[in-house]
C-alpha positions in Angstrom: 70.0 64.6 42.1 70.4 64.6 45.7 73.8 64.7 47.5 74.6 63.9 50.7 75.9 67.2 53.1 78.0 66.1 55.4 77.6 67.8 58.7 80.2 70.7 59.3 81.8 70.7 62.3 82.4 73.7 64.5 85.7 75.3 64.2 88.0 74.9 67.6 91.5 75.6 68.3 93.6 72.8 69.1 95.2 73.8 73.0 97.2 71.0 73.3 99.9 72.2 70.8 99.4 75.9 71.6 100.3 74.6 75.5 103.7 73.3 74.3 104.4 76.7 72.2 103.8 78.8 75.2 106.2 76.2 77.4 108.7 76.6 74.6 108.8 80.3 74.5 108.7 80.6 78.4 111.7 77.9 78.2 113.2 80.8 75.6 112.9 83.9 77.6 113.7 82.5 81.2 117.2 81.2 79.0 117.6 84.0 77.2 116.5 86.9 79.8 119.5 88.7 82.1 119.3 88.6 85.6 120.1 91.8 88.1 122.9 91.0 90.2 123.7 93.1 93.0 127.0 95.0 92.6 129.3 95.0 95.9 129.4 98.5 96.8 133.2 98.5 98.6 135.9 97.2 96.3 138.9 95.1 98.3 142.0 94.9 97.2 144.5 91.8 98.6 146.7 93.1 101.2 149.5 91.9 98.7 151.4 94.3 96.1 154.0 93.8 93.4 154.0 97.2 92.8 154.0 98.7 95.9 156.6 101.9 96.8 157.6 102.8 100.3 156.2 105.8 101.1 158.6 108.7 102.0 157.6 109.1 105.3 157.2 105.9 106.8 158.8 107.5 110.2 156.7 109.8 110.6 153.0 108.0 110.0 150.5 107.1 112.7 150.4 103.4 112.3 146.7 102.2 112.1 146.6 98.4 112.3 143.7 95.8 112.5 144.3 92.2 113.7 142.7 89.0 112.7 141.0 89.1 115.9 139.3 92.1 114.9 140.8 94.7 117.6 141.9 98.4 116.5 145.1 100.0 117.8 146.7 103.0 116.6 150.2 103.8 117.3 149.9 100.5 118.8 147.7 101.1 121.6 144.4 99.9 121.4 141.4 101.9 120.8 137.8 101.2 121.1 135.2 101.6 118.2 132.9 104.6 119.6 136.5 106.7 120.4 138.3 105.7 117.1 137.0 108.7 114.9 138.1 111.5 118.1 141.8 109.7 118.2 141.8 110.0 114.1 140.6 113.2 114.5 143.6 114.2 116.9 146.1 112.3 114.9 144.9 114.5 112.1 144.7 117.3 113.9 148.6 116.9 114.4 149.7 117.3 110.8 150.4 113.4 111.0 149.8 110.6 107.9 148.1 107.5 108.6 148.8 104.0 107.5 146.4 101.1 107.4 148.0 97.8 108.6 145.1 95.1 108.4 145.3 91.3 108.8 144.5 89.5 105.5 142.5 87.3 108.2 140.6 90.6 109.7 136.8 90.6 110.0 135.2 92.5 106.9 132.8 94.2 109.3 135.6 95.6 111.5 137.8 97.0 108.3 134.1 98.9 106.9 133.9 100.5 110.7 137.4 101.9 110.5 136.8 103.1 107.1 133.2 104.9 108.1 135.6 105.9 111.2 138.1 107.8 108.9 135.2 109.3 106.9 134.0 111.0 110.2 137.7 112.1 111.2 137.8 114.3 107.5 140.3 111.5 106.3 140.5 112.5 102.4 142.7 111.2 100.0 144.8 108.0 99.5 145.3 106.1 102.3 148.8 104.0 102.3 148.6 100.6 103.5 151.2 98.1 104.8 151.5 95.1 102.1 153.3 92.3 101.7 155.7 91.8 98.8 155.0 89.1 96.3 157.3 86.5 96.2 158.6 85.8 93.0 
């Protein structure tokens, strides 16, 4: 007896459905997968303080202050950028506390040069600020 063989085909591996496995577990990871954010490197704090004490020698401290304009004074007169750091350094030099008065409307960019400013005077330690109390 004689049977018919049917021809076998080759084996081949269906890519239509591995295509839409592969989307489905790129879909998975992207979803699933953490992004790095940048971190801010400076911290600020709102110019605004429930808590805030008056510090014992408010007299005595060299007043630094920053408008919303963006100009520097200390002790109310005004003081360019490049000279800041020498006058901080005098102030300091004088046994005298400073006192940061900024503008809740002051450019960022001026406050960080003021700061980089103290760094270069030796200004170590807290710095008090002038805040506004909460209303309650």
């Amino acid at each position: 007896m004689n049977f018919y063989q049917r021809k076998r085909r080759m084996p081949a591996v269906i890519i239509v459905s591995l295509i839409d496995i592969f989307a489905i577990l790129l879909i998975f990871v992207i979803v699933t997968s953490t992004f790095k954010r940048p971190q801010p490197a400076v911290t600020i704090k709102l110019p605004e303080s429930t808590t805030a004490a008056p510090h014992p020698q408010a007299e005595h401290l060299a007043e630094l202050s920053i408008s919303p304009e963006g100009t520097v004074r200390l002790d109310g007169v005004q003081v360019a950028a490049d000279e800041l750091s020498s006058k901080i350094k005098a102030v300091v030099e004088a046994n005298r506390s400073l006192a940061l008065k900024a503008d809740t409307q002051a450019p960022f960019g001026v406050i960080v040069r003021v700061l980089d400013s103290l760094k270069e005077a030796g200004v170590t330690g807290n710095l008090p600020a002038f805040t506004e109390t909460k209303g309650k």
